[in-house]
N, CA, C and O atoms as a CHARMM CRD file, in Angstrom:
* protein
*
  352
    1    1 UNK  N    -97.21600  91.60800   5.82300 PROA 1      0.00000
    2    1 UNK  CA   -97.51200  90.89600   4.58200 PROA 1      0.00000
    3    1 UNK  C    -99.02500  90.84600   4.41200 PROA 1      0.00000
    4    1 UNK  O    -99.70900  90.57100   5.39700 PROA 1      0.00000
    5    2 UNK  N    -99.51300  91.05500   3.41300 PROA 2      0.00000
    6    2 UNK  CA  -100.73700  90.92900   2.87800 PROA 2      0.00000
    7    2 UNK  C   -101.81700  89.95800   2.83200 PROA 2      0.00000
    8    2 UNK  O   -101.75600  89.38000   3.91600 PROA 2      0.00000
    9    3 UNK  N   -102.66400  89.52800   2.23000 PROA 3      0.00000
   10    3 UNK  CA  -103.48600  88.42400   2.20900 PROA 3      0.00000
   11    3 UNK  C   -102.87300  88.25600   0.64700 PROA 3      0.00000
   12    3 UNK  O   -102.71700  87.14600   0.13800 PROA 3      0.00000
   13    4 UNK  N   -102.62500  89.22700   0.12200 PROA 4      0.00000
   14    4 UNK  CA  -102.23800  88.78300  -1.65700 PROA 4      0.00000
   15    4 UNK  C   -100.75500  88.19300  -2.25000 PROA 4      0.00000
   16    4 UNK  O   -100.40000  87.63100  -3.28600 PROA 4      0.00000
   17    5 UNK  N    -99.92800  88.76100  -0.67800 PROA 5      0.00000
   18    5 UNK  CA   -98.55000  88.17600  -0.44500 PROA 5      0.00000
   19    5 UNK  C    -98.22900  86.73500  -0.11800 PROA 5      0.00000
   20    5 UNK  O    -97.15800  86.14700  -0.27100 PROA 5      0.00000
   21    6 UNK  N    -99.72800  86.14700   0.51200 PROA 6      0.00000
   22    6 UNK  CA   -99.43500  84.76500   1.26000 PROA 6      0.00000
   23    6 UNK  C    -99.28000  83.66100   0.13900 PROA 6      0.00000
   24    6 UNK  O   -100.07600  83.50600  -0.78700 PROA 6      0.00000
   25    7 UNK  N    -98.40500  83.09000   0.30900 PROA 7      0.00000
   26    7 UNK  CA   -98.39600  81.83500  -0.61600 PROA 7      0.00000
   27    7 UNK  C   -100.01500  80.85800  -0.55600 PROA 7      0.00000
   28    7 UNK  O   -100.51000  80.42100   0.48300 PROA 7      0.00000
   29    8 UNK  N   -100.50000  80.72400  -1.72000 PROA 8      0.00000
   30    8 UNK  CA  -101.75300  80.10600  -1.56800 PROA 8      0.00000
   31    8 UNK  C   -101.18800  78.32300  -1.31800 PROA 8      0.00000
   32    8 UNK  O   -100.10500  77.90100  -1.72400 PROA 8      0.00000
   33    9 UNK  N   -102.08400  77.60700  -0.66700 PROA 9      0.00000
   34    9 UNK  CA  -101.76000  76.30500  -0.16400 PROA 9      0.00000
   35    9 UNK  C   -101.89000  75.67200  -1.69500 PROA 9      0.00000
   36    9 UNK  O   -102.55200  76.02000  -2.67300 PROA 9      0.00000
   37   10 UNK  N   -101.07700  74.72400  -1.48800 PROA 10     0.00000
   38   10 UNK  CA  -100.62000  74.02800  -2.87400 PROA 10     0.00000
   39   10 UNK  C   -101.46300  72.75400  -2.93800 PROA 10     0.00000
   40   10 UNK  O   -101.76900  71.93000  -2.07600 PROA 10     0.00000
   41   11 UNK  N   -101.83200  72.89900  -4.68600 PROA 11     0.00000
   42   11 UNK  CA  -102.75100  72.26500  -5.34300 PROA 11     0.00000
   43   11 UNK  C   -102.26400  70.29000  -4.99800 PROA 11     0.00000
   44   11 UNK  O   -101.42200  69.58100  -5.54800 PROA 11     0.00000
   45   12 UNK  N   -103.16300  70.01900  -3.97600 PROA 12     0.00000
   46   12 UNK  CA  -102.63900  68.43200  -4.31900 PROA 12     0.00000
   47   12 UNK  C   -103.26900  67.64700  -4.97900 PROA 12     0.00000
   48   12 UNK  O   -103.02400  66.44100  -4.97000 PROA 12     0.00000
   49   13 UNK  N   -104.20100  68.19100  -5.67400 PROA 13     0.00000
   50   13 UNK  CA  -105.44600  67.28000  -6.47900 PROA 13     0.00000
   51   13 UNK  C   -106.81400  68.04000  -6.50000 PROA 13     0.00000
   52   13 UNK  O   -107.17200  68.97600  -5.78500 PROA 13     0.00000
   53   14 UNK  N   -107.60200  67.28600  -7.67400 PROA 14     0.00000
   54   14 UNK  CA  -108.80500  68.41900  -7.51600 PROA 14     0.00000
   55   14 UNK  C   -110.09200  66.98700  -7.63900 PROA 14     0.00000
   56   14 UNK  O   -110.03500  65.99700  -8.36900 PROA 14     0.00000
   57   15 UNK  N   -111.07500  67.34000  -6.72300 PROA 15     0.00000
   58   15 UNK  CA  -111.95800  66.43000  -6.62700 PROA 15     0.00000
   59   15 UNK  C   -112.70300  66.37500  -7.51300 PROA 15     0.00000
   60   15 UNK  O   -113.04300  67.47800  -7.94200 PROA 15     0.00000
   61   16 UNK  N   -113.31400  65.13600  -8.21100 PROA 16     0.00000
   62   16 UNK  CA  -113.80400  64.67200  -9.19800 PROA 16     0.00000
   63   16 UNK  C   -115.63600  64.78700  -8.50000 PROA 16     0.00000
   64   16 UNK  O   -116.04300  64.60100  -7.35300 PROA 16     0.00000
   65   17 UNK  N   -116.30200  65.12400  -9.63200 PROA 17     0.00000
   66   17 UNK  CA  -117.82800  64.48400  -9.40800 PROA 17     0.00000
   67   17 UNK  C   -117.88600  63.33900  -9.50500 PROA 17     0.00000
   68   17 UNK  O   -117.61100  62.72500 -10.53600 PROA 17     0.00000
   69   18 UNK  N   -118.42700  62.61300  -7.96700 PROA 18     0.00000
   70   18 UNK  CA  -118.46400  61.17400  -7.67000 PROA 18     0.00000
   71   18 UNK  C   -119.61200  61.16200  -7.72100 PROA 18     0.00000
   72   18 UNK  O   -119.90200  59.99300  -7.97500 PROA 18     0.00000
   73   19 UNK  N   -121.33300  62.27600  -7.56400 PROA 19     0.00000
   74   19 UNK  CA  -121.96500  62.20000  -6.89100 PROA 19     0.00000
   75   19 UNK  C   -122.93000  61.30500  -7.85700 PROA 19     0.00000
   76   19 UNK  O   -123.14600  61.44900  -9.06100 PROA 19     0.00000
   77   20 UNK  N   -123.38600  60.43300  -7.03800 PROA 20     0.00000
   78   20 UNK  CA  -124.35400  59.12100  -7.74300 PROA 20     0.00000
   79   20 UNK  C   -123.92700  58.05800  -8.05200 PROA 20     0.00000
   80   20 UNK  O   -124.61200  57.31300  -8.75200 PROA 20     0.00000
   81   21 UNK  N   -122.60600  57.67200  -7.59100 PROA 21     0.00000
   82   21 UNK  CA  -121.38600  56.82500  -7.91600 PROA 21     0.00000
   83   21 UNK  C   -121.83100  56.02800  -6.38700 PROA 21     0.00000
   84   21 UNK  O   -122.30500  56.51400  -5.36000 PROA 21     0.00000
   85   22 UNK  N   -121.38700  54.35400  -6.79600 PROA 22     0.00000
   86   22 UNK  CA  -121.48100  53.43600  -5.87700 PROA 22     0.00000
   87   22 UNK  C   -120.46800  53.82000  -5.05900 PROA 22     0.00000
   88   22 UNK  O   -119.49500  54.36800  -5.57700 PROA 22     0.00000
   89   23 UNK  N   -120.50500  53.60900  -3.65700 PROA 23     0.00000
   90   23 UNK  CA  -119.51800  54.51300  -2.82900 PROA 23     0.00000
   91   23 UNK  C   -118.05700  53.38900  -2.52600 PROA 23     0.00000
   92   23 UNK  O   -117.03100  53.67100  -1.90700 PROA 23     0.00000
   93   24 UNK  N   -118.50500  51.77400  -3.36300 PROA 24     0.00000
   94   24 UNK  CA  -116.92900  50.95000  -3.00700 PROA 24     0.00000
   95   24 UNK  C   -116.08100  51.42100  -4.28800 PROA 24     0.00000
   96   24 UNK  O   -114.87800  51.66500  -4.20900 PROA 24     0.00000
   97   25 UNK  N   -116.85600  51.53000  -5.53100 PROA 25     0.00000
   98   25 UNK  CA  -116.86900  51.95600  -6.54100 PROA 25     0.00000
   99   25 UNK  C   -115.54200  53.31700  -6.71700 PROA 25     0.00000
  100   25 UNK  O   -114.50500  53.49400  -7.35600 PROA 25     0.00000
  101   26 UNK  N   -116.40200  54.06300  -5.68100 PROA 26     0.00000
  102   26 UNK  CA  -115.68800  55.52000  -5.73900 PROA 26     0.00000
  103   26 UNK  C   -114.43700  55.51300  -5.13100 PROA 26     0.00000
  104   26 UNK  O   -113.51600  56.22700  -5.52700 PROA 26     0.00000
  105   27 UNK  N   -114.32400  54.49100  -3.88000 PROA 27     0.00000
  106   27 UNK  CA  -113.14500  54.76500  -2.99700 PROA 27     0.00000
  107   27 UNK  C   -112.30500  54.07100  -4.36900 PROA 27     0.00000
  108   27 UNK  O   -111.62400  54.62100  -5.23600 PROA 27     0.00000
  109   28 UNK  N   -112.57900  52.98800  -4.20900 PROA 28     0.00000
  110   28 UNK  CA  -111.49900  52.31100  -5.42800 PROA 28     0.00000
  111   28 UNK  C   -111.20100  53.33000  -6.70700 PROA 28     0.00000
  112   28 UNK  O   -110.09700  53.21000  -7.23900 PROA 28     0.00000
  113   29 UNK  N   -111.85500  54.04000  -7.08200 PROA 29     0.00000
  114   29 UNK  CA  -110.95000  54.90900  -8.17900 PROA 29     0.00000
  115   29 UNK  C   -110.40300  56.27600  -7.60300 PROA 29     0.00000
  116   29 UNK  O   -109.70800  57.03000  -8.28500 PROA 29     0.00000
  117   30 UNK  N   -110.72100  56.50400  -6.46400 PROA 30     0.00000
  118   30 UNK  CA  -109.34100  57.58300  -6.06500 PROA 30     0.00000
  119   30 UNK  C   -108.51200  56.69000  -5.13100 PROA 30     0.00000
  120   30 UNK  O   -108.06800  56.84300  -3.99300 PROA 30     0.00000
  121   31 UNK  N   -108.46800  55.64800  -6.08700 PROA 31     0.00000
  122   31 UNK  CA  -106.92000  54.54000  -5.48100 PROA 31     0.00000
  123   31 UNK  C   -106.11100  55.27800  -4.96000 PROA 31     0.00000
  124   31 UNK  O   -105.67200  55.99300  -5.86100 PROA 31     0.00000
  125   32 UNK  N   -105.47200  55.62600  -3.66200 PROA 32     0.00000
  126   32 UNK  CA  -104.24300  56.44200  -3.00900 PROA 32     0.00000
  127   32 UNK  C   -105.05500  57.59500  -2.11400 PROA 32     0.00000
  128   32 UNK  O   -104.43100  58.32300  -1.34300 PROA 32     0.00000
  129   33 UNK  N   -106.18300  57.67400  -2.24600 PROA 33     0.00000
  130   33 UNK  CA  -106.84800  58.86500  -1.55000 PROA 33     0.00000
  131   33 UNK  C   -106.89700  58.46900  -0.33300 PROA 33     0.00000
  132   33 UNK  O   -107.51100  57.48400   0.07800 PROA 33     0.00000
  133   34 UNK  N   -106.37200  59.08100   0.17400 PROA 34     0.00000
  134   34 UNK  CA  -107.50000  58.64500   2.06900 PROA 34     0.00000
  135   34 UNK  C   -109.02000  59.17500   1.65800 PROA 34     0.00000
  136   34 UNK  O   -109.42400  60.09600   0.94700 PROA 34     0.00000
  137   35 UNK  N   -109.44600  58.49600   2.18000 PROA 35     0.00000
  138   35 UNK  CA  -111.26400  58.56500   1.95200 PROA 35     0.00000
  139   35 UNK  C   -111.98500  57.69900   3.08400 PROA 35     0.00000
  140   35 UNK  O   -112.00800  56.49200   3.32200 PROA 35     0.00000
  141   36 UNK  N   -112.65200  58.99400   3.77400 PROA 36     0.00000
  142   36 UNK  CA  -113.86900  58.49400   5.13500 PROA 36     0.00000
  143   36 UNK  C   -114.94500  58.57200   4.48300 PROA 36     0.00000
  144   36 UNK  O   -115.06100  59.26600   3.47300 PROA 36     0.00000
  145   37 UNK  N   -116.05100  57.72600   5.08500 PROA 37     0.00000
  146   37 UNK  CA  -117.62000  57.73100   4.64000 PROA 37     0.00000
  147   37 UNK  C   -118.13300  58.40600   6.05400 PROA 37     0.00000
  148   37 UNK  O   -117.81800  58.19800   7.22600 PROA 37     0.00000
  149   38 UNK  N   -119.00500  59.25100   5.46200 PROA 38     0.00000
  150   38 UNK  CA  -120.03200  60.07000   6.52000 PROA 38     0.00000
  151   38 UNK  C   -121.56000  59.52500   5.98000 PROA 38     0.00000
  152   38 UNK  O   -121.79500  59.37900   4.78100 PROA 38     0.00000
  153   39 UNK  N   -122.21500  59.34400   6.68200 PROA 39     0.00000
  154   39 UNK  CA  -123.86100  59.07400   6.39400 PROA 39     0.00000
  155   39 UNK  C   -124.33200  60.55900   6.19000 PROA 39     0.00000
  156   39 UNK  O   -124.25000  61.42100   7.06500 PROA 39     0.00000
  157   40 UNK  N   -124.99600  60.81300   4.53000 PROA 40     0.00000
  158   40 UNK  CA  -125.23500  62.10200   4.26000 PROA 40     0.00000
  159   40 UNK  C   -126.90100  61.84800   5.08200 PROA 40     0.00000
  160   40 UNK  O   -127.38500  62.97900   5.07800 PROA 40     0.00000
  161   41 UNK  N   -127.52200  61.26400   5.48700 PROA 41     0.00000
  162   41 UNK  CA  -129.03400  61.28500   6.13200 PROA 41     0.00000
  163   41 UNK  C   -128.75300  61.80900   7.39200 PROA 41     0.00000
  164   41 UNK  O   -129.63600  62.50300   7.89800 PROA 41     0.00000
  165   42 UNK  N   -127.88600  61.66000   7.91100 PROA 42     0.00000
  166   42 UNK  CA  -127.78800  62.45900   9.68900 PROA 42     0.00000
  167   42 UNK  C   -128.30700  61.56200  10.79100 PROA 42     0.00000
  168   42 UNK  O   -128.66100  61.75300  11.95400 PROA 42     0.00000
  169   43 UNK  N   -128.20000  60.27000   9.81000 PROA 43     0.00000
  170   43 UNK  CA  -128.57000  59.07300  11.15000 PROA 43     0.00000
  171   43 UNK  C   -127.32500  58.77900  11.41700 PROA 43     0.00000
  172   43 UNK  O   -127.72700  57.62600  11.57600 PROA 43     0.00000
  173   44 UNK  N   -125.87800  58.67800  11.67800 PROA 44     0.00000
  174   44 UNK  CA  -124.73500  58.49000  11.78800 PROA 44     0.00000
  175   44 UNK  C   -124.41000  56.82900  11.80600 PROA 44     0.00000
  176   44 UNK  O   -123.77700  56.16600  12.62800 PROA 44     0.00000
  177   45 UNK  N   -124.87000  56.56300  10.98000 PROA 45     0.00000
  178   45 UNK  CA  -125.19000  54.90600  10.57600 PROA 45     0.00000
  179   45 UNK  C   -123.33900  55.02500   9.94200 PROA 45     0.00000
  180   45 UNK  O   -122.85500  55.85400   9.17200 PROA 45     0.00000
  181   46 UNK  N   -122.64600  53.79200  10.67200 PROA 46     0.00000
  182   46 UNK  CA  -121.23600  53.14900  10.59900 PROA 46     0.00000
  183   46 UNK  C   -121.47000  53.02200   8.48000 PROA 46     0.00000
  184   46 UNK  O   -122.46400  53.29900   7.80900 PROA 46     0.00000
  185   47 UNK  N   -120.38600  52.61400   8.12800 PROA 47     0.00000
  186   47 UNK  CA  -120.44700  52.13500   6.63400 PROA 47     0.00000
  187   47 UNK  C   -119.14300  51.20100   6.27900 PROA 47     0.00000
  188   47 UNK  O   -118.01500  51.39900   5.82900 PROA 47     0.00000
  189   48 UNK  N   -120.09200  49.81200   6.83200 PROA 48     0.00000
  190   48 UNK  CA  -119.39400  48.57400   6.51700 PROA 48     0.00000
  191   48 UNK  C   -119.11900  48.27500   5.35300 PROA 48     0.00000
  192   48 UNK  O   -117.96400  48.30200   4.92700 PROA 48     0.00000
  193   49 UNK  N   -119.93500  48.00800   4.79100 PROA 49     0.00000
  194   49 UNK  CA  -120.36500  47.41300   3.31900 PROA 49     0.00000
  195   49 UNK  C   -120.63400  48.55800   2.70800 PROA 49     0.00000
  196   49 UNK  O   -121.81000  48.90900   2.80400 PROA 49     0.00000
  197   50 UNK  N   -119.79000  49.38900   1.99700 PROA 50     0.00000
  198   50 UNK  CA  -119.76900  50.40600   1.08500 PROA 50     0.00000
  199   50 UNK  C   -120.32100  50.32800  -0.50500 PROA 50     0.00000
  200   50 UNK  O   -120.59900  51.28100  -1.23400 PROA 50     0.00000
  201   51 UNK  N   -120.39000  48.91500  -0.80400 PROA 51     0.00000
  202   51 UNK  CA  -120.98200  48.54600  -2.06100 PROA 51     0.00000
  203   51 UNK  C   -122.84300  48.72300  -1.87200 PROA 51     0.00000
  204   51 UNK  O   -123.68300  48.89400  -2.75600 PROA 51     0.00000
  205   52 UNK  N   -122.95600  48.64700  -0.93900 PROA 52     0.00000
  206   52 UNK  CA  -124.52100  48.68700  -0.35400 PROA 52     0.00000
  207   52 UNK  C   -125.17800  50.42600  -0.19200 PROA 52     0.00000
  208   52 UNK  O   -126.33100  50.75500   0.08800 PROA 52     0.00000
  209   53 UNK  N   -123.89500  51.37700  -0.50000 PROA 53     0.00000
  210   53 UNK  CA  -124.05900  52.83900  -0.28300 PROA 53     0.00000
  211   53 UNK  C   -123.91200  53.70700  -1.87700 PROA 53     0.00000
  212   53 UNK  O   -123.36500  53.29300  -2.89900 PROA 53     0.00000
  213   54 UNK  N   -124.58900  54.98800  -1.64800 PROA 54     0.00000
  214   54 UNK  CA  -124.26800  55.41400  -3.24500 PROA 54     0.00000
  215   54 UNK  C   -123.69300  57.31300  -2.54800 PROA 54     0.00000
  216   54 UNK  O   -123.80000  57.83700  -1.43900 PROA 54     0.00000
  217   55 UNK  N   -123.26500  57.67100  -3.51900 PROA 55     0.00000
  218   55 UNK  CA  -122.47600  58.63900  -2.94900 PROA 55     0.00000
  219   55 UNK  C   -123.29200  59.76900  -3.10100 PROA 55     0.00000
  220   55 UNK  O   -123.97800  59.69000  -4.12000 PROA 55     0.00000
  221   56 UNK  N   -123.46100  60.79900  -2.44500 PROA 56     0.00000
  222   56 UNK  CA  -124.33000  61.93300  -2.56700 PROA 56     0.00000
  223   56 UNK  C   -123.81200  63.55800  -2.77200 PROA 56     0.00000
  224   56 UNK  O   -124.26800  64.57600  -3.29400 PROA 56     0.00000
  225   57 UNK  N   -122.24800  63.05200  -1.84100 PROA 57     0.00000
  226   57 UNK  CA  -121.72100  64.44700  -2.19700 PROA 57     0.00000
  227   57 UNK  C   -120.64900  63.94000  -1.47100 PROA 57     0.00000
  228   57 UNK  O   -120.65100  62.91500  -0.79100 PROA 57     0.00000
  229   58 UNK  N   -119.41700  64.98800  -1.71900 PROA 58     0.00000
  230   58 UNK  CA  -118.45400  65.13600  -1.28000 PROA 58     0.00000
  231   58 UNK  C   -117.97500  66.40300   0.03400 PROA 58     0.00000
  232   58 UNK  O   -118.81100  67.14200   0.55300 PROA 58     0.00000
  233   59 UNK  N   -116.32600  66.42600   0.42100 PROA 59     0.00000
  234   59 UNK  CA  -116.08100  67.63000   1.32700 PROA 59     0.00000
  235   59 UNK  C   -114.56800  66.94700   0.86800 PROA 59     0.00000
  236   59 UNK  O   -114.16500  65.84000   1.22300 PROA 59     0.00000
  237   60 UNK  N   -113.68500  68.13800  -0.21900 PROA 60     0.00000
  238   60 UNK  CA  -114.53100  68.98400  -0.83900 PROA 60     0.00000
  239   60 UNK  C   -115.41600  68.91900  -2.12100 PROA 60     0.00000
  240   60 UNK  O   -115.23600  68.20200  -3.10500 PROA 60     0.00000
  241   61 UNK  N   -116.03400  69.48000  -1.98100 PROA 61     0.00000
  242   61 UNK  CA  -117.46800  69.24000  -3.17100 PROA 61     0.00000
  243   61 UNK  C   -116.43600  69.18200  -4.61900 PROA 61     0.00000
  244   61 UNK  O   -115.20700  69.23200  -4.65200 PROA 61     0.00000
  245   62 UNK  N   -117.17300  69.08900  -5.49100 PROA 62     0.00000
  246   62 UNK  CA  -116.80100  68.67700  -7.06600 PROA 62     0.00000
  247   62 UNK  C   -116.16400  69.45300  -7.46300 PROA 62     0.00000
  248   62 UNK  O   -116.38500  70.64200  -7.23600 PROA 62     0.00000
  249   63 UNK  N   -114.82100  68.88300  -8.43600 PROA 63     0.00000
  250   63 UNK  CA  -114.26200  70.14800  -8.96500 PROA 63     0.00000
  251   63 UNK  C   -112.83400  71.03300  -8.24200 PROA 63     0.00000
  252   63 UNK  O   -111.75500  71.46500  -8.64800 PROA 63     0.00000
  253   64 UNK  N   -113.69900  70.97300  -6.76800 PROA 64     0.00000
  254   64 UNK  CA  -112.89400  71.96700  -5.59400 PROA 64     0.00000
  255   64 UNK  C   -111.28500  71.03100  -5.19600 PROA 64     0.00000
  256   64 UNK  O   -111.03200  69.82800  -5.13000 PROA 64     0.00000
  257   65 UNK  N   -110.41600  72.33500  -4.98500 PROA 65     0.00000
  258   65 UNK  CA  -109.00300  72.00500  -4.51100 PROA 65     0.00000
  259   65 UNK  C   -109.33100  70.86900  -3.37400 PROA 65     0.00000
  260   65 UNK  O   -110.22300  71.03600  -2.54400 PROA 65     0.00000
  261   66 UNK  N   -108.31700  69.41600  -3.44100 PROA 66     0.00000
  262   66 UNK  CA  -108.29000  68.69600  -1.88500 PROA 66     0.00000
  263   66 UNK  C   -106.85000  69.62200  -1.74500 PROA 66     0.00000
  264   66 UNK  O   -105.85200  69.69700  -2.46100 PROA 66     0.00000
  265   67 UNK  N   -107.24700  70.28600  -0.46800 PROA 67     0.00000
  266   67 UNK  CA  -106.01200  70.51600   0.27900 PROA 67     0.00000
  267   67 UNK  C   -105.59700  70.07100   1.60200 PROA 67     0.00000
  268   67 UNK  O   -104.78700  70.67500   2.30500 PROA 67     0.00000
  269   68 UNK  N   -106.46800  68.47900   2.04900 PROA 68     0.00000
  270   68 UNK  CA  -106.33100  68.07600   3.35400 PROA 68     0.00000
  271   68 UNK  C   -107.01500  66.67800   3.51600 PROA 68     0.00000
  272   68 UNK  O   -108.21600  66.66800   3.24800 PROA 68     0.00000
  273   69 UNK  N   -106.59300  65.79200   3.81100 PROA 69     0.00000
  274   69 UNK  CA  -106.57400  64.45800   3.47300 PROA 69     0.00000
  275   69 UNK  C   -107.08200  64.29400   5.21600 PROA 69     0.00000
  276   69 UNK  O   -106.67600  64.90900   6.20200 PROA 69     0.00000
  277   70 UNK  N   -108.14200  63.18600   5.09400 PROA 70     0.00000
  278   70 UNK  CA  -108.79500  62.18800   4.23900 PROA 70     0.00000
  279   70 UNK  C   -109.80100  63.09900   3.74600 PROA 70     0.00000
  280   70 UNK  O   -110.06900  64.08600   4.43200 PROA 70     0.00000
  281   71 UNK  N   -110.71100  62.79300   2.05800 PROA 71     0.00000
  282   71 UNK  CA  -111.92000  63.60100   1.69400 PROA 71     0.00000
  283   71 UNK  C   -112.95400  62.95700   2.49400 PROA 71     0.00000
  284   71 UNK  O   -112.81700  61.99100   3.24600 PROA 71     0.00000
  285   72 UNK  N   -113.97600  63.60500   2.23600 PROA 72     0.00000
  286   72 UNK  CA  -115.32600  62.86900   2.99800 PROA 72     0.00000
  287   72 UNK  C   -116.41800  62.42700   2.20500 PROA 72     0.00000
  288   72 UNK  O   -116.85700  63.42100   1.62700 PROA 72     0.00000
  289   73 UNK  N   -116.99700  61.52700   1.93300 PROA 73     0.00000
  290   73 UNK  CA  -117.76200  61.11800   0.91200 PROA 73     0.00000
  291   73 UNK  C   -119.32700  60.92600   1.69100 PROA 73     0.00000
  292   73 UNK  O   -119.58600  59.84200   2.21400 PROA 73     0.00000
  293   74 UNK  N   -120.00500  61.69200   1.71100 PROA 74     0.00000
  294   74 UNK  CA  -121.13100  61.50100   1.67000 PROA 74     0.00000
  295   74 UNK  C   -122.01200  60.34900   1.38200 PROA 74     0.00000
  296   74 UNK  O   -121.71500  59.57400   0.47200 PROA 74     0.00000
  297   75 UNK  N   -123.09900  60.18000   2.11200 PROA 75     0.00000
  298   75 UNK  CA  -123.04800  58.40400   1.30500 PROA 75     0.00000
  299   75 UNK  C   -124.79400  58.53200   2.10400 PROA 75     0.00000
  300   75 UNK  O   -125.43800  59.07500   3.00100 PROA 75     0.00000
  301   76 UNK  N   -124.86500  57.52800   0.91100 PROA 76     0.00000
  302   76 UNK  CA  -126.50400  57.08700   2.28400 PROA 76     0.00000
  303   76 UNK  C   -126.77000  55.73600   1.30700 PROA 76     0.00000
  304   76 UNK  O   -126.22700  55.65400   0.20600 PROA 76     0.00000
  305   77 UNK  N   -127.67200  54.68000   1.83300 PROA 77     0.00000
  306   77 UNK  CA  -127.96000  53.49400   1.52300 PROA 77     0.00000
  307   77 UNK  C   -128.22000  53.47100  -0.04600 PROA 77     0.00000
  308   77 UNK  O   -128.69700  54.42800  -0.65500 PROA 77     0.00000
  309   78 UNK  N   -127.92500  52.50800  -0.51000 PROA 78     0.00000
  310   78 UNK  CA  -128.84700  52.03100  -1.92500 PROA 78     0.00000
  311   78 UNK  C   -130.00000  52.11700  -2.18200 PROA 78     0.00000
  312   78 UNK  O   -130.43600  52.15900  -3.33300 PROA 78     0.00000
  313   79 UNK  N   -130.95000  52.17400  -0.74800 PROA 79     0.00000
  314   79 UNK  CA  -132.27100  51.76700  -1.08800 PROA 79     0.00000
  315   79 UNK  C   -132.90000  53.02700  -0.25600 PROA 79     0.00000
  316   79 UNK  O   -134.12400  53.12200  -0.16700 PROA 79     0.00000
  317   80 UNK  N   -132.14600  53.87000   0.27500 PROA 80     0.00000
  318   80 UNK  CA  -133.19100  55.27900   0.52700 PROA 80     0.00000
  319   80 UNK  C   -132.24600  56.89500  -0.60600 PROA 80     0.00000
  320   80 UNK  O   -131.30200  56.79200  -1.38900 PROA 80     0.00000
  321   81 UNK  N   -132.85500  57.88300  -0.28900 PROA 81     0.00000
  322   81 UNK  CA  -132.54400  58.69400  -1.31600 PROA 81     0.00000
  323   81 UNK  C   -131.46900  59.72700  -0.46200 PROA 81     0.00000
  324   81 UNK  O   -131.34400  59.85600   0.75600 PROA 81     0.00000
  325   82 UNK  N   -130.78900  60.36800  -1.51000 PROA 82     0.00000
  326   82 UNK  CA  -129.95500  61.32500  -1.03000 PROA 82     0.00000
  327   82 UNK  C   -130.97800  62.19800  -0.18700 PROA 82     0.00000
  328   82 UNK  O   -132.18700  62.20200  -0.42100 PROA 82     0.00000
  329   83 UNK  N   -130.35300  62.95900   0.84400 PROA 83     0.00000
  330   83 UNK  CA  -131.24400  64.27400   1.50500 PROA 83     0.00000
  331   83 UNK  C   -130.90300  65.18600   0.48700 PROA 83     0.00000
  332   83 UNK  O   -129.91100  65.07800  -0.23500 PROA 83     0.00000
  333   84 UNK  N   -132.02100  66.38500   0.42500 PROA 84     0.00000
  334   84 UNK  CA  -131.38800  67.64700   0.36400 PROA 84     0.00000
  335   84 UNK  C   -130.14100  68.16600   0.48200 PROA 84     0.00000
  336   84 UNK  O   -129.75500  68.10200   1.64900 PROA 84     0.00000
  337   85 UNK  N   -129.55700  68.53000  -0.07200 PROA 85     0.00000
  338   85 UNK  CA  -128.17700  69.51400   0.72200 PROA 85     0.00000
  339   85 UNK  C   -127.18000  68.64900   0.63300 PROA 85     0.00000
  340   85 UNK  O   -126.13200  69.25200   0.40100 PROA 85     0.00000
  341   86 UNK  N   -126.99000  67.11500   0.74100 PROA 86     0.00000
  342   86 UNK  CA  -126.21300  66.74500   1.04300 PROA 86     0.00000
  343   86 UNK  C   -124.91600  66.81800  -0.14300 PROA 86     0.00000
  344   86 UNK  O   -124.30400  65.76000  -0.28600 PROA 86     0.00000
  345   87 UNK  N   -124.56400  67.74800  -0.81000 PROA 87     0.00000
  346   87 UNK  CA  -123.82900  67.73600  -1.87000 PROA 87     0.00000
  347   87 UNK  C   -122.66800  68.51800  -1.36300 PROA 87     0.00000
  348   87 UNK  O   -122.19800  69.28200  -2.20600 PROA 87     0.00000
  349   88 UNK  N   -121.96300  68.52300   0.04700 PROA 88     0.00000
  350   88 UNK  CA  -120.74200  69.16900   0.93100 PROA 88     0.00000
  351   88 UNK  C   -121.28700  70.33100   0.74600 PROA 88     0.00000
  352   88 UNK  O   -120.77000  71.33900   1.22700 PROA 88     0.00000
């Protein structure tokens, strides 16, 4: 069988642009999502208080098929800036 034969993995939703969105904000409107916070700065700082975080990017990024639960939301404080890159 082919690569063009394989059944492609089935559409369970398609991720929304969250990016710049308060990150309690965000979990609460993909109500039903599993959704982890990752620190997009690479200090691996925990994320208690998610209202205190803003979202920077996603995995999978905007737009893109979720085909695997929980998404990952990128995140870094209110009061420092997204990094570079951090857009999944």
């Amino acid at each position: 069988m082919s690569a063009a034969d394989s059944p492609a993995p089935p559409v369970t939703a398609v991720m929304p642009d969250v990016t710049g969105g308060n990150a309690l904000r965000t979990q609460e409107q993909m109500d039903g999502t599993q959704v982890r916070f990752e620190d997009a700065t690479g200090k691996d700082r925990e994320v208690v208080d998610p209202q205190a975080w803003r979202v920077c990017g996603s995995r999978p990024g905007a737009n893109q098929r979720i085909t695997s639960y929980p998404v990952t939301l990128l995140v870094a404080p209110t009061t420092e800036s997204c990094p570079e890159g951090a857009s999944g």
